[in-house]
C-alpha positions as CSV (number, residue, x, y, z in Angstrom):
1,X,70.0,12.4,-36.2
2,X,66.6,12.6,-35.7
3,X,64.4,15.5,-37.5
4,X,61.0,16.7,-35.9
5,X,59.3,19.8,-35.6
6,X,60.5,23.1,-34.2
7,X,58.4,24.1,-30.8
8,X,58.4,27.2,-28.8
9,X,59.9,25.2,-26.3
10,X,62.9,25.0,-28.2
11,X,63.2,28.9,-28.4
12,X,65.9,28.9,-25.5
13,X,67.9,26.2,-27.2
14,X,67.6,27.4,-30.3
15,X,68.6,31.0,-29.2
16,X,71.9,29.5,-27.9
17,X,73.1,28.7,-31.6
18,X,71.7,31.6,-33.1
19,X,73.4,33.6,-30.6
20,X,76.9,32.0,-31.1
21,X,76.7,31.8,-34.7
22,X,76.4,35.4,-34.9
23,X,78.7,35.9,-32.8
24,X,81.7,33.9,-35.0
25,X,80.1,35.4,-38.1
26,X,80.3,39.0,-37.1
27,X,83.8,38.6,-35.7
28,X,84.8,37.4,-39.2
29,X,85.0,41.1,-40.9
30,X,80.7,41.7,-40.4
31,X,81.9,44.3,-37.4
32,X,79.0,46.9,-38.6
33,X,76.3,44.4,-37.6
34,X,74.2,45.3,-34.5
35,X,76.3,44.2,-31.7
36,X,73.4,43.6,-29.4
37,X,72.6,40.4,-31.0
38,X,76.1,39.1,-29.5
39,X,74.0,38.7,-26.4
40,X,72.1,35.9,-25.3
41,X,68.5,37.9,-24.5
42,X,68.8,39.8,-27.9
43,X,69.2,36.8,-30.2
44,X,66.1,34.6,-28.1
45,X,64.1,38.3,-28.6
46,X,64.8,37.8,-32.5
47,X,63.9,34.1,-32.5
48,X,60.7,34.6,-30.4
49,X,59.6,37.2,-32.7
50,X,60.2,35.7,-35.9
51,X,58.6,32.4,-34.8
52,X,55.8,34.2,-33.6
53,X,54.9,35.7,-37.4
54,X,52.0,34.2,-39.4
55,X,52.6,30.5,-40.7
56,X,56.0,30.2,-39.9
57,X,57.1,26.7,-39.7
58,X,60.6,25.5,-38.6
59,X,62.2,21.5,-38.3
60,X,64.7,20.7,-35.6
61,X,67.7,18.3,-35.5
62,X,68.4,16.5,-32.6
63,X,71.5,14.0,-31.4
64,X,71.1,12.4,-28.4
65,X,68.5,14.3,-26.9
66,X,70.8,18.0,-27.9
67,X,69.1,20.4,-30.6
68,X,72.4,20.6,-33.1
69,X,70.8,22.6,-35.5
70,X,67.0,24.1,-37.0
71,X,65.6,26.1,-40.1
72,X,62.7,28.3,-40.1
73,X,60.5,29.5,-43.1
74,X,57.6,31.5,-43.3
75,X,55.0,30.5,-46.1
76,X,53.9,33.6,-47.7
77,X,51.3,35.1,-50.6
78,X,51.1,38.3,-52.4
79,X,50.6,39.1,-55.9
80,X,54.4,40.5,-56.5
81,X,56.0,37.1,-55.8
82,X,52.6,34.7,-55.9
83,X,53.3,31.9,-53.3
84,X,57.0,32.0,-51.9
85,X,58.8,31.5,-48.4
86,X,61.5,33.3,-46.7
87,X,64.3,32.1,-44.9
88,X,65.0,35.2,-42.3
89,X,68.4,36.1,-40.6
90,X,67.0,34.2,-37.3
91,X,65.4,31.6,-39.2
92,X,69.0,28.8,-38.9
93,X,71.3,27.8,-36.2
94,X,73.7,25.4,-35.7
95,X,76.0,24.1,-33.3
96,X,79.5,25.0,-34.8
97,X,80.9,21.6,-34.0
98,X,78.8,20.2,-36.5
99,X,79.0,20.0,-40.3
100,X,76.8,23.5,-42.3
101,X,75.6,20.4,-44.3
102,X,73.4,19.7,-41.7
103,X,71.4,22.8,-43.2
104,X,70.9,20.5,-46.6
105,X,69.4,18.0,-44.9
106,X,66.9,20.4,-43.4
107,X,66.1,22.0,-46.2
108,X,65.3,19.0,-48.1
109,X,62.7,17.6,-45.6
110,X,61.3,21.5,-44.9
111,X,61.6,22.2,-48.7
112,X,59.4,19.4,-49.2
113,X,56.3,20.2,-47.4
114,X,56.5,23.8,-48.9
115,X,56.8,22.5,-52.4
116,X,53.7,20.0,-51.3
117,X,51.8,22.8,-50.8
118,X,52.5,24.8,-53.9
119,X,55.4,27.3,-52.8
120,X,57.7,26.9,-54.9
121,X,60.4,29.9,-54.6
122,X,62.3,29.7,-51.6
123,X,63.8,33.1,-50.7
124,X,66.5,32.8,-48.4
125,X,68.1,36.2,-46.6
126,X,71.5,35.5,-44.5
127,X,74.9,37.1,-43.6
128,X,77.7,36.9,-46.3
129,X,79.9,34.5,-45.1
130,X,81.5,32.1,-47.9
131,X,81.4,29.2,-46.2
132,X,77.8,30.2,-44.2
133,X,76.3,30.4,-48.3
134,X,78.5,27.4,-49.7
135,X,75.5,24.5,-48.7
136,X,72.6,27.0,-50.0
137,X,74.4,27.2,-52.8
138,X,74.7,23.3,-53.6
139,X,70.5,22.7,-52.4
140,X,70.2,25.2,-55.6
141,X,69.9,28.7,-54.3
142,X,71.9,31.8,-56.3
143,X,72.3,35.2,-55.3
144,X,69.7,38.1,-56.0
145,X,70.7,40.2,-53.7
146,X,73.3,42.3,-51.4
147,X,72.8,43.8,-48.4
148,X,75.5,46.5,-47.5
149,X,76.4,49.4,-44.1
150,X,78.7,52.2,-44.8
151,X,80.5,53.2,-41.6
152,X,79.8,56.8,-41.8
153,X,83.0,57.6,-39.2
154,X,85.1,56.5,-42.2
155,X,83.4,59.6,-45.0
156,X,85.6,62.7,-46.0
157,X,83.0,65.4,-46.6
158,X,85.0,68.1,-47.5
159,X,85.2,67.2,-51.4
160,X,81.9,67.4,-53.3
161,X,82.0,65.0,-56.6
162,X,80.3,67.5,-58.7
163,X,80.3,70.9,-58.0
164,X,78.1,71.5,-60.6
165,X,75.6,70.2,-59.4
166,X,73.0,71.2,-57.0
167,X,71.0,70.0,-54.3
168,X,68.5,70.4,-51.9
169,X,65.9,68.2,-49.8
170,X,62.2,67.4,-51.2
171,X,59.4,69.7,-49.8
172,X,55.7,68.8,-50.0
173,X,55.2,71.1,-53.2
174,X,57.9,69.1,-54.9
175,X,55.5,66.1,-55.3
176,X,54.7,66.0,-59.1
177,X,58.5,66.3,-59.2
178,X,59.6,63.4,-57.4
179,X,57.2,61.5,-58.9
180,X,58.6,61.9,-62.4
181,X,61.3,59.7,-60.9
182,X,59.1,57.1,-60.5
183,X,59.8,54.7,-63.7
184,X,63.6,54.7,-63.5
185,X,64.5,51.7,-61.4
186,X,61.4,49.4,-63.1
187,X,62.5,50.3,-66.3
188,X,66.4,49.7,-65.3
189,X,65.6,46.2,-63.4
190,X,63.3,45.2,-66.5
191,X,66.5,45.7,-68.7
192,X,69.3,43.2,-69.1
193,X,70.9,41.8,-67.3
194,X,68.8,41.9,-64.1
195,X,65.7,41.1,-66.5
196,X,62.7,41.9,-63.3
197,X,59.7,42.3,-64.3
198,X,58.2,45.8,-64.2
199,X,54.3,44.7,-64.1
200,X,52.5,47.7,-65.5
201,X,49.5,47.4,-62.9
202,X,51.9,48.0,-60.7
203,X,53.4,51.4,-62.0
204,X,50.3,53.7,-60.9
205,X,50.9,52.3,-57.3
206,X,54.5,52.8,-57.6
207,X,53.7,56.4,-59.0
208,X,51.5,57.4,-56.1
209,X,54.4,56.0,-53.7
210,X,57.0,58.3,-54.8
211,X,54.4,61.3,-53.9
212,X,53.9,59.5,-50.5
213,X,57.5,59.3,-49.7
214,X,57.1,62.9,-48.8
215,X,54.7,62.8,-46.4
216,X,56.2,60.1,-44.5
217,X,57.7,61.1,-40.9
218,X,61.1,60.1,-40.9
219,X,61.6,59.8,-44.7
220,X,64.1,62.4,-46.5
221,X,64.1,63.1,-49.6
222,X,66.9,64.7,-51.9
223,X,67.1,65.9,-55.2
224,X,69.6,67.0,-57.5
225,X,70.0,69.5,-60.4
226,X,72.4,70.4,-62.8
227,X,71.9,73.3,-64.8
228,X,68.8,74.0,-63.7
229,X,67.5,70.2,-64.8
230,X,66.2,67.8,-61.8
231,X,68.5,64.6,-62.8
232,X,68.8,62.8,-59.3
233,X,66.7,61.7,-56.8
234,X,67.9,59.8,-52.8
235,X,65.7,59.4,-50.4
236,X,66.7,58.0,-47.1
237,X,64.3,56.6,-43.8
238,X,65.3,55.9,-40.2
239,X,65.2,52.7,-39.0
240,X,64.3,52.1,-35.3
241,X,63.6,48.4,-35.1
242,X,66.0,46.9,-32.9
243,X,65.3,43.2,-33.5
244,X,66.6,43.7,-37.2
245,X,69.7,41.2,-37.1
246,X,71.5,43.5,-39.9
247,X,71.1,46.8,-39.6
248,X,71.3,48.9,-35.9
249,X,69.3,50.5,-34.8
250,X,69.0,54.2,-35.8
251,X,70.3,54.0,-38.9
252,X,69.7,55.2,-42.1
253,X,68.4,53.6,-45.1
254,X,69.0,54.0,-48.4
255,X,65.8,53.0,-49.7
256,X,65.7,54.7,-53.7
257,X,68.6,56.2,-55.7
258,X,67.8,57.2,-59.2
259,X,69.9,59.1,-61.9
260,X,68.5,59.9,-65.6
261,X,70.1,58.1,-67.8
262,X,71.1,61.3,-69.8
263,X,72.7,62.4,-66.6
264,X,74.7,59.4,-66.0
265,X,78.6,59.6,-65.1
266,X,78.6,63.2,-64.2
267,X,79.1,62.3,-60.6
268,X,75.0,63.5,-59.5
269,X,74.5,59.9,-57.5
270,X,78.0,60.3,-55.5
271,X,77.0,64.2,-54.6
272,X,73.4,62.9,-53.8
273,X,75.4,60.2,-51.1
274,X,77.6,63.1,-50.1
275,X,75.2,65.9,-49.4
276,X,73.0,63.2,-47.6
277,X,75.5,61.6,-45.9
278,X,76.6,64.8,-44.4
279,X,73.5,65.9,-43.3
280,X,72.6,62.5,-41.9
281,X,76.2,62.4,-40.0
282,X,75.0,66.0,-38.4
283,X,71.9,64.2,-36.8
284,X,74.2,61.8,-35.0
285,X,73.3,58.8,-37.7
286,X,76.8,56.8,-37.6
287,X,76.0,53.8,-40.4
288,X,74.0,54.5,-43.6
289,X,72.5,50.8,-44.9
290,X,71.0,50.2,-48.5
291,X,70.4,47.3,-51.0
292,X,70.0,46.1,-54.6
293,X,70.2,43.7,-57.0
294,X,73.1,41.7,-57.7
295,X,72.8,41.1,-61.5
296,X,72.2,45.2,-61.1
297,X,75.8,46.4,-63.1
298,X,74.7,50.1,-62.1
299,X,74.2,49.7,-58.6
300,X,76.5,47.0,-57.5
301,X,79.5,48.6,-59.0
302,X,78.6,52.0,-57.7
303,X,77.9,51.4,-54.1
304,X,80.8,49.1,-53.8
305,X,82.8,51.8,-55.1
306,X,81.8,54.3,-52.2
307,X,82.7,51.7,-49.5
308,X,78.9,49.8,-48.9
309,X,80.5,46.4,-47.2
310,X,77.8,43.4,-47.8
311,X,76.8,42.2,-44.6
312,X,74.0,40.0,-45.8
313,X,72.5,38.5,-49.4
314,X,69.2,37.5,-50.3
315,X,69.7,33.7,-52.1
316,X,66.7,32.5,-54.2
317,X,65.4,28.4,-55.0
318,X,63.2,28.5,-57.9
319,X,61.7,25.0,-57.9
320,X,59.9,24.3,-61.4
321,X,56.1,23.8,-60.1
322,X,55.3,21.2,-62.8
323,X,57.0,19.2,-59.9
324,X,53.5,18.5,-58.6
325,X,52.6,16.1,-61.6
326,X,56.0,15.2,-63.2
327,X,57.5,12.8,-60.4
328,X,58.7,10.1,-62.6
329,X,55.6,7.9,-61.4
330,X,53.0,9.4,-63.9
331,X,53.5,7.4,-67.4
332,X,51.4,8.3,-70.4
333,X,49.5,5.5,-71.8
């Protein structure tokens, strides 16, 4: 096997693997994915694009002059996660008549230029497929987190969870109000046993976000009362890009669910999902998608529980960075 490189000229090739291993993926229970990608021109279109991002890097493995199998990673810096790659949907292929532990070997000679140059979490986002995850899981990687669609066609409307409570959508005047909302998922992620951090320079931005959510074109937001008390907040965005790989396009996203704790288990998340739902079902939406955190008991249980099916997860490699200096070469004197 020999490793080099990954070139534009390879798009086409590489394409051809993506393209079938979506295909056999998706046909294993992951029906809800975009079934565009099943053609040819649609997964070169998601390959081109994510090769054509900012410092993305990618190694090849050829057999007798045939591409079997690449990985592509995009080097990234920001101060939430500091210096840290991601692995995208697009970003591996493989010819299905070889072994997944191909992928290893990739990773390992990738993995070490990244590590080389200091990034040392390796974020890795693919669809859930036990036997797609098993070799990321023995280079290191664990889950963080799930990536579910709810078929809408599959919803029964007609029985509200709570009819005590009461809800309505988020107008403009409503921002102060949406924006006490704005500390519940830190605080929630900070706690055990997701243990996040919650930096506290970055609750003000966070604050002001909530308030922007309602300007946004596109965004909906929904909030929920009971006796006369704002206790829930959804708020749900269209997505249109159609080069996404696990979500079609024109669906709806999920994007924050919050409950007060006082409020919890009195049913004001589920009407939240049903009034939403409804009215997103109205407007022709036909999948709903959302995420969050696996070590998240709240959320993981809940959406599970109202028939979110994980199409993807988001796998993580935290390499120790005193790597750099302890190599087993180094000997105090």
């Amino acid at each position: 096997m020999e490793f080099v490189p990954f070139q534009e000229s390879m798009v086409e090739a590489g394409a051809k693997l993506l393209w079938e291993n979506y295909r056999a993926l998706r046909g294993k229970g992951l029906t809800l994915l975009p079934q565009r990608f099943e053609e040819l021109d649609s997964a070169q279109e998601a390959l081109q694009r994510l090769l054509t991002q900012p410092r993305t890097m990618g190694l090849a493995a050829f057999l007798k002059g045939e591409l079997r199998a690449y990985l592509l990673g995009t080097p990234t810096v920001n101060s939430i996660r500091g210096r840290h790659v991601w692995i995208h949907p697009a970003g591996l292929g493989i010819d299905s008549s070889f072994s997944l532990e191909l992928f290893r070997d990739l990773y390992a000679r990738l993995g070490a230029i990244w590590v080389h140059n200091g990034f040392f979490d390796h974020f890795l986002l693919t669809l859930n497929e036990p036997a797609w995850l098993e070799p990321w899981l023995r280079v290191g990687f664990g889950y963080e987190q799930a990536h579910a669609l709810l078929d809408l066609e599959t919803l029964d409307f007609d029985h509200p969870p709570n009819p005590q409570i009461t809800v309505r959508q988020g107008k403009k005047t409503d921002r102060t109000l949406v924006q006490s909302f704005y500390d519940i998922i830190p605080r929630h992620h900070a706690a055990a046993p997701v243990w996040g951090v919650a930096l506290p320079e970055d609750l003000p931005e966070i604050y002001e976000g909530y308030g922007e959510l309602l300007d946004e074109e596109g965004t909906t937001t929904w909030l929920a009362f009971l006796d006369g008390h704002p206790v829930g907040l959804h708020v749900y965005r269209t997505l249109w890009d159609g080069v996404d790989l696990l979500v079609p396009a024109g669906a709806a996203r999920l994007t924050v669910a919050s409950t007060r704790e006082e409020a919890r288990g009195r049913g004001v998340s589920s009407t939240l999902l049903s009034v939403a739902l409804q009215d997103a079902y109205s407007k022709g939406f036909r999948v709903c998608e959302t995420d969050w955190r696996i070590t998240n008991l709240l959320s993981s249980r809940h959406w599970e529980s109202k028939g979110f099916k994980e199409v993807a997860r988001r796998l993580v490699r935290k390499v120790d960075p005193r790597i750099v200096w302890a190599d087993g070469y180094n000997v105090l004197a």
